[in-house]
N, C-alpha and C positions, 0 to 999 in steps of 0.2 A: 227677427227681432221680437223678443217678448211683448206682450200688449201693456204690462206697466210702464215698461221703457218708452213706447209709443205715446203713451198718455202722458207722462210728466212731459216729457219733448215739446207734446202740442199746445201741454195747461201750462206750463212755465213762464213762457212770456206776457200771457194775462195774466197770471199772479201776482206778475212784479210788476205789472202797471197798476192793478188794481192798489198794491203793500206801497208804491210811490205816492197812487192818488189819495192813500187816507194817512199816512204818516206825517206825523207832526212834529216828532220831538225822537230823537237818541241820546241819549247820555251812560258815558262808559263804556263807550266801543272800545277804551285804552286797556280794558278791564280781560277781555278777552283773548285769551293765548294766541299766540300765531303761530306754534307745532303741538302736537302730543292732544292727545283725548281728555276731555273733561267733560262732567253732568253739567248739564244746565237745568235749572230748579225751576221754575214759575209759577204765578198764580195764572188760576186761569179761569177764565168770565167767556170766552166763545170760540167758536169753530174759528175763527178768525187770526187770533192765536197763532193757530199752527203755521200759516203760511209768513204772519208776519218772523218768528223766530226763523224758520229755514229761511227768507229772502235775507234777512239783515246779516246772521251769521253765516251762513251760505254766501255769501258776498265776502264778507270781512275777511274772514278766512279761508276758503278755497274749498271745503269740505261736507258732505252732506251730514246735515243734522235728523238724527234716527230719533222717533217719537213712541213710546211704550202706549198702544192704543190697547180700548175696550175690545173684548172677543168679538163681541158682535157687532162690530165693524167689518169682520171677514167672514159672516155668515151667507150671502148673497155674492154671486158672481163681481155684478160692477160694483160693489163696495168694495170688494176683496181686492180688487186689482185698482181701484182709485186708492185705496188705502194701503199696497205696497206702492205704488207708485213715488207715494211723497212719504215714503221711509217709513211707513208704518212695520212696529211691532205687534204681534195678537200677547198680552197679556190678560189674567185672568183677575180681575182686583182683589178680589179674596183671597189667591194661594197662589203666585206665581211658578209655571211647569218649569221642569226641567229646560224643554225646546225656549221656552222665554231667556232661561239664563247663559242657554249654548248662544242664544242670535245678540242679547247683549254683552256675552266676550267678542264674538268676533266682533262685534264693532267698537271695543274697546282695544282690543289687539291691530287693528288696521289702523288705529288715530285719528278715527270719526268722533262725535261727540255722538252723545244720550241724551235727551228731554224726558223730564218725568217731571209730571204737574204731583206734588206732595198730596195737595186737599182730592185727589182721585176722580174728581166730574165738574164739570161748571159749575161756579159759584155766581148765584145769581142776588147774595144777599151784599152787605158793605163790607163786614169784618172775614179775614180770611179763615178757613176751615181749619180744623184740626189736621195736622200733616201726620201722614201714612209714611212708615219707616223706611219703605223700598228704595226711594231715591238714595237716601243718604247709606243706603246699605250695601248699594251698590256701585258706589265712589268709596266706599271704605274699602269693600271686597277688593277692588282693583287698583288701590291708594293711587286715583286721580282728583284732581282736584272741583269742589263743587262750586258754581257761578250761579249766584241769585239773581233771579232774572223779574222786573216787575213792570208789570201793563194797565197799561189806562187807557178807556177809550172805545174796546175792541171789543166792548157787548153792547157800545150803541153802533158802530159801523157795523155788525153782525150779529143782532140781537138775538136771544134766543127764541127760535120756532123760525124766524126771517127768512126769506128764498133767497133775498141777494140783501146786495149792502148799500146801504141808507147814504146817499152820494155827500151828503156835506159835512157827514160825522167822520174824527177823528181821532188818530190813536199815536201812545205815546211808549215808548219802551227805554228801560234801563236796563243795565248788566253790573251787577255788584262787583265789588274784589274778589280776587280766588281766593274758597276759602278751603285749606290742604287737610285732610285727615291726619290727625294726632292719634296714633296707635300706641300711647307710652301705657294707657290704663285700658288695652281691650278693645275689641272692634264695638261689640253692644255700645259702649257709654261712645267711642267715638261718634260714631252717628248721633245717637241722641245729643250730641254738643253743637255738632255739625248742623241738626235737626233746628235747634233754638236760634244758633247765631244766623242761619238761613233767612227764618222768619224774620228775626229781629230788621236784616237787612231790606227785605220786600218792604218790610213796614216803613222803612227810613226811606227809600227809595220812592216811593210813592209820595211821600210830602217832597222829594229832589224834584223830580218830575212838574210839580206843579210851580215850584221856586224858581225853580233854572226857567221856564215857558213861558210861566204866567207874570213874571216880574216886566218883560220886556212888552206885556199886555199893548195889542194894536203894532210891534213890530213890522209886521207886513202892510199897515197900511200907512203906517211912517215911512218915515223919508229913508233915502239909499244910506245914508249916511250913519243913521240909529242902527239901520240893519247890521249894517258893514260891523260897528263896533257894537255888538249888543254883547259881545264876548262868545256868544253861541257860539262859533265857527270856530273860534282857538284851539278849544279842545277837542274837538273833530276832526279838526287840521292837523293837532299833532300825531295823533291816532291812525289819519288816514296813513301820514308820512312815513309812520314807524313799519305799517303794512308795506307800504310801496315797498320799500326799502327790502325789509324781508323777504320779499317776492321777486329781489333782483337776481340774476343769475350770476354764476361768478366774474363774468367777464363784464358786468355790468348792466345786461341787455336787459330787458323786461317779455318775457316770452308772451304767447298772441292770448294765450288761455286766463294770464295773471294781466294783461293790459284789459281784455273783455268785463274779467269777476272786477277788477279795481275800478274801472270806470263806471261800471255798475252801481255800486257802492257809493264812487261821486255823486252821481246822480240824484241816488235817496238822500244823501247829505244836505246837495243841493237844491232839494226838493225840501227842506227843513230851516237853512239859511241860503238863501240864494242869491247874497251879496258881500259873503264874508272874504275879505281880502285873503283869509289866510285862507280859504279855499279857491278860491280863484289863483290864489300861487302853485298851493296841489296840482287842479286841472293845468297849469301851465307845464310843471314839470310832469307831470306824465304824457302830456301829448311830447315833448322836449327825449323824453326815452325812446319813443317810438321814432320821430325823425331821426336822432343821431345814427342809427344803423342803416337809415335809407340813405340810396345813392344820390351820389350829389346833384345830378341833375330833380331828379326828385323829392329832394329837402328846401331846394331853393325858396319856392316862392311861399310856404306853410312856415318856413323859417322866420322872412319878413313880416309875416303878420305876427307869429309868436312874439318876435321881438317887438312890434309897434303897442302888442297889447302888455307885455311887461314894463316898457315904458310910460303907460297910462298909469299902469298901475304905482309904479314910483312916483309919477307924482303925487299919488293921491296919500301914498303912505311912503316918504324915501328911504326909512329905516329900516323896510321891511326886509328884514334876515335871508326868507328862504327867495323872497322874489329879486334881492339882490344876488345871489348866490348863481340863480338862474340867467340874470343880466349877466353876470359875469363872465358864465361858461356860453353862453351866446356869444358873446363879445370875443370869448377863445377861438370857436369853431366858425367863424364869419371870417371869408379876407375882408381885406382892407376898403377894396370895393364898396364893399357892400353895408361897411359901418362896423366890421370888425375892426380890435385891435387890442397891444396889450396892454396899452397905457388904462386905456378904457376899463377892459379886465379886471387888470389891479385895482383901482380905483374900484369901482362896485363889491369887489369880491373883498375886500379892508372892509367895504361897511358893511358889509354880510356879518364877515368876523367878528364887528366889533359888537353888533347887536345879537349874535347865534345865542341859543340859549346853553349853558354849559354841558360838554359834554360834546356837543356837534362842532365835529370838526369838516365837514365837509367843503368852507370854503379856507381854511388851513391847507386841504391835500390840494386844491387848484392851486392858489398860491405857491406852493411848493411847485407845483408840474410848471408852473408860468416862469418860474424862476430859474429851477434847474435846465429849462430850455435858453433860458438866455443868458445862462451859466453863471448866475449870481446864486455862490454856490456857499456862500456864508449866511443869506436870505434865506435859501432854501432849506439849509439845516436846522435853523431857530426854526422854521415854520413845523418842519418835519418831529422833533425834538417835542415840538408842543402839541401834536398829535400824540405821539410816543405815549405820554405823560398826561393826559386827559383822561381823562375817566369815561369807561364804555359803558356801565351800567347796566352790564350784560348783554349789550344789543350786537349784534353778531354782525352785523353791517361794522359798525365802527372798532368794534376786536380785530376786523380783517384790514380796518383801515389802519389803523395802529400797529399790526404785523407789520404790512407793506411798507409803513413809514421806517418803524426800526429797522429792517431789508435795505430802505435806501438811505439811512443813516448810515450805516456799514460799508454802501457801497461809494457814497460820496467822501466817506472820510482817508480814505483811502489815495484822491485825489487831492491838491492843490487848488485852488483859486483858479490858478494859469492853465489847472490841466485840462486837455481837451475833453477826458470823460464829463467835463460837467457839464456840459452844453446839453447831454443824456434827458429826456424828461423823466418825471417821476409818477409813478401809480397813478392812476385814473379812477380813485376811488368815488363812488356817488351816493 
């Protein structure tokens, strides 16, 4: 095993405790692609930086985030190999080599991302540097899309000259919209457009940053309650959801590699609101992926508590869309024993529905599966039909859910009320 491999291995999981114990705030993880390669742009203020970009995105998305580093970072044996280790590139800031632009195609041709800090070295003043044209020339070269990325924080947790980091200081990061290269007038001016609207973004971002945080000011040492609804978690929550979901596999399972990076991910979330109901519905549905494929004698009793703790939670919020969604599909896969059932079901999974936000149809397809099982096969079709007919939004979970609806639209219509195919259940989309 090579000695870089050896080393990220052993420094990774102090990494990510260290990027937990100073992180404060994320805003715009929804910002961030979940396939295909794209730059990520940042200011940049400390060595600290680096780890925190690779944990957050490294997490969110499954994929190692490659950093275009100073030569002399790999002049010295252990720099050279601490510095591939955590996806360092040797660039040259003055003339980028050839070797520089073969190692950033292949990590654009594999669907890795690139970090390229624009201002070229730590910025140790208030206002950001003049941006260096390489990032954005190199999101034009490969018409990927470039993500303004903006940090606060991260040169008092790791000041500059500092041996380690300063335990009570903390850091906050954003992720801007994608913003796509327009090649209609020339690569040159593209980048340079690309260049400004970049900046412009960092610079907006940084007053987000302190809006979105600083408004909920003593959050943490307010009541569960403030936390709960400071609204922080909503957009987190939906972010997180939209990953999970991405990271299901077709049968619906959640493989051990996308349960490990996602719970991961919860974690730092949770490490930022760590009372927010709509994240506490997340952690529920992904522990909830992982029982469904355990055998029955070993989903039992993780089951019980799942369900005692979704019930808590409906009381405190009974509206709540995805935590009902989750009661629901408990209530499916529970016998009767045990507190399942389908009246139950239904009932939860209706006020899922009624509260989903548009577009999720997730407890549409249970209702359909609960119905065509008990061969209410006229219920099942409105449900299915309004799947059909929802709008995906491009999300590739709910296009596949929409397929499968129209599939058993076809195949139900085909039968009677009376007839016996309709007792058949219907997709198990999730």
């Amino acid at each position: 095993m090579r000695a870089d491999v050896i080393v990220r291995r052993v420094s990774a999981p102090m990494i990510h405790v260290l990027v937990r114990r100073h992180l404060d705030g994320i805003v715009g993880l929804e910002n961030l692609p979940t396939d295909g390669p794209f730059v990520l742009v940042p200011n940049h203020r400390s060595y600290f930086d680096h780890f925190l970009v690779e944990t957050v995105v490294g997490f969110a998305v499954g994929r190692p985030v490659w950093f275009l580093t100073k030569r002399e970072s790999f002049e010295t044996r252990l720099s050279r190999v601490w510095t591939t280790a955590w996806y360092g590139i040797p660039v040259d800031r003055e003339q980028p080599t050839p070797d520089t632009l073969r190692a950033v195609r292949r990590v654009i041709d594999a669907g890795d991302m690139l970090c390229v800090y624009p201002e070229g070295t730590r910025n140790t003043g208030g206002d950001l540097l003049p941006f260096h044209a390489g990032a954005f020339r190199f999101a034009v070269a490969s018409d990927v899309p470039v993500i303004p990325v903006a940090m606060t924080g991260t040169d008092d947790v790791l000041p500059p000259g500092a041996r380690w980091f300063r335990r009570r200081a903390r850091a906050r990061i954003a992720f801007g919209e994608p913003i796509v290269p327009d090649l209609s007038s020339g690569r040159a001016d593209a980048a340079a457009r690309i260049a400004v609207k970049t900046k412009a973004a960092i610079v907006s971002m940084y007053a987000e940053l302190g809006d979105v945080f600083d408004a909920v000011g003593g959050a943490r040492a307010g009541s569960r309650s403030a936390r709960a609804h400071s609204g922080r978690g909503s957009r987190a929550a939906r972010a997180f959801d939209q990953r999970t979901s991405s990271a299901l596999a077709a049968d619906g399972s959640l493989p051990p590699a996308a349960f490990r990076r996602l719970h991961s991910l919860l974690a730092l979330l949770d490490r930022v609101d760590p009372a927010s109901h709509d994240l506490l519905a997340q952690r529920a549905r992904l522990r909830g992926l992982v029982l469904v494929h355990r055998p029955l004698a070993l989903r039992i009793l993780p089951s019980l508590v799942a369900g005692s703790r979704l019930r808590r939670m409906l009381r405190a919020n009974p509206d709540h869309a995805v935590a009902n969604y989750l009661m629901g599909r408990w209530y499916l896969a529970m016998p009767a024993a045990l507190g399942g059932g389908a009246a139950r079901a239904e009932a939860a999974l209706r006020r899922s529905e009624e509260s989903a936000e548009p577009g999720d149809t997730r407890a549409l397809a249970a209702l359909a599966e609960l119905y065509g099982g008990a061969g209410r096969v006229g219920e099942a079709l409105e449900a299915l039909r309004r799947i059909a007919d929802a709008p995906t939004g491009g999300d590739a979970r709910a296009e596949m859910r929409a397929e499968r609806a129209r599939a058993r639209i076809a195949e139900l219509s085909r039968v009677t009320p009376e007839g016996g195919d309709a007792a058949g259940s219907a997709s198990r989309p999730r």
